[in-house]
ZAMARGU-4260 file (C-alpha; in steps of 0.2 Angstrom, whole numbers, plus 5000, padded with zeros to 4 digits):
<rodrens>
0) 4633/3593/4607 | 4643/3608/4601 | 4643/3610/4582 | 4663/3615/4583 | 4661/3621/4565
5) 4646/3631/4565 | 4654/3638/4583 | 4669/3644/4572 | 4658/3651/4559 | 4651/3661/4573
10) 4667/3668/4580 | 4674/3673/4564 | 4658/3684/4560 | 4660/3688/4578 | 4678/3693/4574
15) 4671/3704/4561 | 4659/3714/4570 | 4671/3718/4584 | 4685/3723/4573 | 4671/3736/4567
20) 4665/3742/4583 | 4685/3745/4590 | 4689/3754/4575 | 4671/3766/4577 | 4676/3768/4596
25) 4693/3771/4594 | 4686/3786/4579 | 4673/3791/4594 | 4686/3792/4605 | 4697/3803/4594
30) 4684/3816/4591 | 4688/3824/4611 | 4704/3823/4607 | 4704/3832/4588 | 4691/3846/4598
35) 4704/3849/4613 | 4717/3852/4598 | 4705/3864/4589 | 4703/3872/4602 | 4719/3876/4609
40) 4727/3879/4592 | 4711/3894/4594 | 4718/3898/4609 | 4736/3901/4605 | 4731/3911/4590
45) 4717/3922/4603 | 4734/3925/4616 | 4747/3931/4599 | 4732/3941/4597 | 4731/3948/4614
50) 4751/3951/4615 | 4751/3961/4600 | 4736/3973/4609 | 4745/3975/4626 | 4762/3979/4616
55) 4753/3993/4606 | 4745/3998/4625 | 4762/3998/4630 | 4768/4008/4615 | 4754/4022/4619
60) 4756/4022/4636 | 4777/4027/4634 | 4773/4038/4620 | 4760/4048/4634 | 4776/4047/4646
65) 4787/4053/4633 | 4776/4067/4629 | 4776/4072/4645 | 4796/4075/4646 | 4793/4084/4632
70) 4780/4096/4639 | 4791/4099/4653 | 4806/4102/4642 | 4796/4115/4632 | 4791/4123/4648
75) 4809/4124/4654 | 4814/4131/4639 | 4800/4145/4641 | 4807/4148/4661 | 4824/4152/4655
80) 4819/4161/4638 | 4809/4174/4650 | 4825/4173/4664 | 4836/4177/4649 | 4826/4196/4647
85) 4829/4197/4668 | 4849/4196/4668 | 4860/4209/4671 | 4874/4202/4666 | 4880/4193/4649
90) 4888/4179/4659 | 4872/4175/4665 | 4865/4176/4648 | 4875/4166/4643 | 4876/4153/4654
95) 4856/4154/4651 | 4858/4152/4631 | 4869/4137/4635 | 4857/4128/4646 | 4842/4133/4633
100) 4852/4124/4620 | 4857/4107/4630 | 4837/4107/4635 | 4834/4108/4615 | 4845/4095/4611
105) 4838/4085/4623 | 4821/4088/4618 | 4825/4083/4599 | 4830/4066/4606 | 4812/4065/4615
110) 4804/4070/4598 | 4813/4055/4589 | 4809/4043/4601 | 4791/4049/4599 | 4792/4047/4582
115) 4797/4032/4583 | 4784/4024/4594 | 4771/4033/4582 | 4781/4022/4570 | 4779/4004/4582
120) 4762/4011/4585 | 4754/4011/4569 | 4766/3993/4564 | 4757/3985/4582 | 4738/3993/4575
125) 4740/3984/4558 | 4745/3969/4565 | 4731/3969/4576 | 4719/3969/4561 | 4726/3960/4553
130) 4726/3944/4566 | 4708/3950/4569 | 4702/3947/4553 | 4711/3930/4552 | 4707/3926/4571
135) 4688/3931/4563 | 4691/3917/4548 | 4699/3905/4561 | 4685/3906/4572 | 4672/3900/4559
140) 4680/3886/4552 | 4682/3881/4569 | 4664/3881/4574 | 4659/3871/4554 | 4674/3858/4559
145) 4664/3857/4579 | 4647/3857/4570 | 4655/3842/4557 | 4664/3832/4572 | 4648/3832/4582
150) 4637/3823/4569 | 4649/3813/4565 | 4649/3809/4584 | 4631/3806/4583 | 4632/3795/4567
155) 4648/3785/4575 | 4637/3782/4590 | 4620/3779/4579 | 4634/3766/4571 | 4640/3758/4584
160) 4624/3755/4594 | 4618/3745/4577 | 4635/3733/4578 | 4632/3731/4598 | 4613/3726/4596
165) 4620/3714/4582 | 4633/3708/4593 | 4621/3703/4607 | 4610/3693/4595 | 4627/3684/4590
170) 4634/3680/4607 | 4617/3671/4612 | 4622/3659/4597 | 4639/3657/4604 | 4644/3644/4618
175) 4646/3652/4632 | 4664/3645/4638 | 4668/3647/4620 | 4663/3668/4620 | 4671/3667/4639
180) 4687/3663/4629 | 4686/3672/4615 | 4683/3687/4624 | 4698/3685/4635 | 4708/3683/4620
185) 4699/3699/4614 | 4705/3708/4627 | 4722/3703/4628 | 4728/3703/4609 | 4723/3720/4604
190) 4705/3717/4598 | 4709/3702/4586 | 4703/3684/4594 | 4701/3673/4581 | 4715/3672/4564
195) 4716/3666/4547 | 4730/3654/4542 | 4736/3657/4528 | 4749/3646/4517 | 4758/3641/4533
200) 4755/3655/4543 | 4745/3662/4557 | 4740/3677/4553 | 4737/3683/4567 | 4757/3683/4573
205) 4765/3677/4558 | 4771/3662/4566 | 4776/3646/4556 | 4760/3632/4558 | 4766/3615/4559
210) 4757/3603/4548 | 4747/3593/4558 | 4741/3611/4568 | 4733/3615/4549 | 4727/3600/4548
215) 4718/3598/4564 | 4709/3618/4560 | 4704/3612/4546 | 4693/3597/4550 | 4686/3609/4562
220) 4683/3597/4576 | 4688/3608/4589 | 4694/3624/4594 | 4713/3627/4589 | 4725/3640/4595
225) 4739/3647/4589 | 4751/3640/4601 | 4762/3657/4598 | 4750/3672/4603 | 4735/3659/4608
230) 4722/3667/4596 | 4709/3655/4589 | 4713/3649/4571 | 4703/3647/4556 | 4705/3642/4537
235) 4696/3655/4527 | 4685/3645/4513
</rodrens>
C-alpha cells in the first residue's frame, strides 16, 4: 500500500532537486548565448577597425591621384614657360602668361586639397591606433571572460550531473503513476509540480483554497491538486 505521506515527502524533495537542475541548465544554456554576444560585439568593434584602415587607404590612394594632377600641372607650366622664349609676338606672350597663371591657380587648389588629405590622413592613422591598441585590450578580456565561461560550463555540468544521479536514486522511491504525474505537471507548469499552501493560498498560482481542500492536504491521505493550475499541493511543516 502507498504511504501517501511519505510519497509527498518525496516529491517535495523532488520538487527541490528539479528546481536546481532547471535553473543550472537554463545557466548552461545561457553560456552559448553570452559567447555568440562576446563574440559579435569583437566583431563589430574588428569591422570599425577595418573601415577606419580602408578610409585612410582611400585617403592615400586620392592623395597619389591628386599628386598626379599636380605633376602634370607643373609640367604644363614648364611647356608654356619654355613656349613663352619661342613667341614672336607679344600677343602670344601674352596669351601664354594668362594661361600659365590659370594652370597656377589651379595648381594652388590641388595643393590645398593635398594638404588637406595629409590632414584626414594623419587624423584616419591615429584613429587606427588607437582602436588597435583598445581592439588589443578588447581582445584579452575576451579570451579571460571565454576561459571563465568555459569552467564555469565544466563546473555547471560537473553540477548538474551530481543533481541528475541524485534524482535517479529519488525517482526509484517514487510510485511510478505518482512520478508519471508529476512529471507531466513538470512539464507543463514551467518547472514547478508540486506547491506550498500557504494561509489560504496555493502558492503555486495564488489562487484562493477552499477550506476543506486545506484540510484534505493536510491529512495527507491522498494526492491533492490545485484545482486552478493542477499542481500538486502541500502544507510546509
Amino acid at each position: 500500500m502507498i504511504n501517501t505521506e511519505e510519497q509527498i515527502k518525496l516529491l517535495v524533495e523532488l520538487q527541490k532537486l528539479d528546481s536546481q537542475i532547471l535553473k543550472m541548465e537554463d545557466e548552461l544554456n545561457s553560456i552559448p548565448e553570452i559567447l555568440s554576444k562576446l563574440e559579435s560585439d569583437f566583431n563589430e568593434k574588428s569591422a570599425n577597425l577595418k573601415k577606419h584602415e580602408d578610409d585612410t587607404k582611400a585617403l592615400q590612394l586620392k592623395r597619389k591621384e591628386k599628386e598626379g594632377e599636380l605633376k602634370a600641372k607643373e609640367d604644363i607650366v614648364k611647356k608654356y614657360t619654355t613656349q613663352m622664349y619661342q613667341v614672336k609676338t607679344n600677343k602670344e606672350y601674352t596669351a601664354l602668361q594668362e594661361e600659365i597663371g590659370r594652370v597656377k591657380a589651379d595648381s594652388s587648389l590641388i595643393e590645398e586639397a593635398i594638404l588637406k588629405i595629409f590632414d584626414q590622413v594623419d587624423a584616419e592613422n591615429k584613429e587606427v591606433a588607437a582602436q588597435k591598441e583598445f581592439l588589443k585590450k578588447e581582445d584579452a578580456a575576451m579570451r579571460e571572460e571565454k576561459t571563465k565561461l568555459d569552467a564555469d560550463a565544466l563546473r555547471v555540468k560537473s553540477d548538474l550531473d551530481r543533481l541528475k544521479a541524485q534524482r535517479a536514486e529519488l525517482t526509484v522511491k517514487v510510485d511510478q503513476k505518482i512520478l508519471a504525474r508529476y512529471d507531466r505537471i513538470l512539464t507543463n507548469k514551467d518547472g514547478l509540480a508540486v506547491a506550498p499552501i500557504t494561509g489560504e493560498s496555493c502558492q503555486g498560482c495564488f489562487g484562493h483554497m477552499p477550506a476543506q481542500v486545506i484540510n484534505e492536504v493536510r491529512m495527507k491521505s491522498s494526492i491533492i491538486c490545485c484545482e486552478n493550475c493542477t499542481r500538486i499541493l502541500y502544507i510546509e511543516e
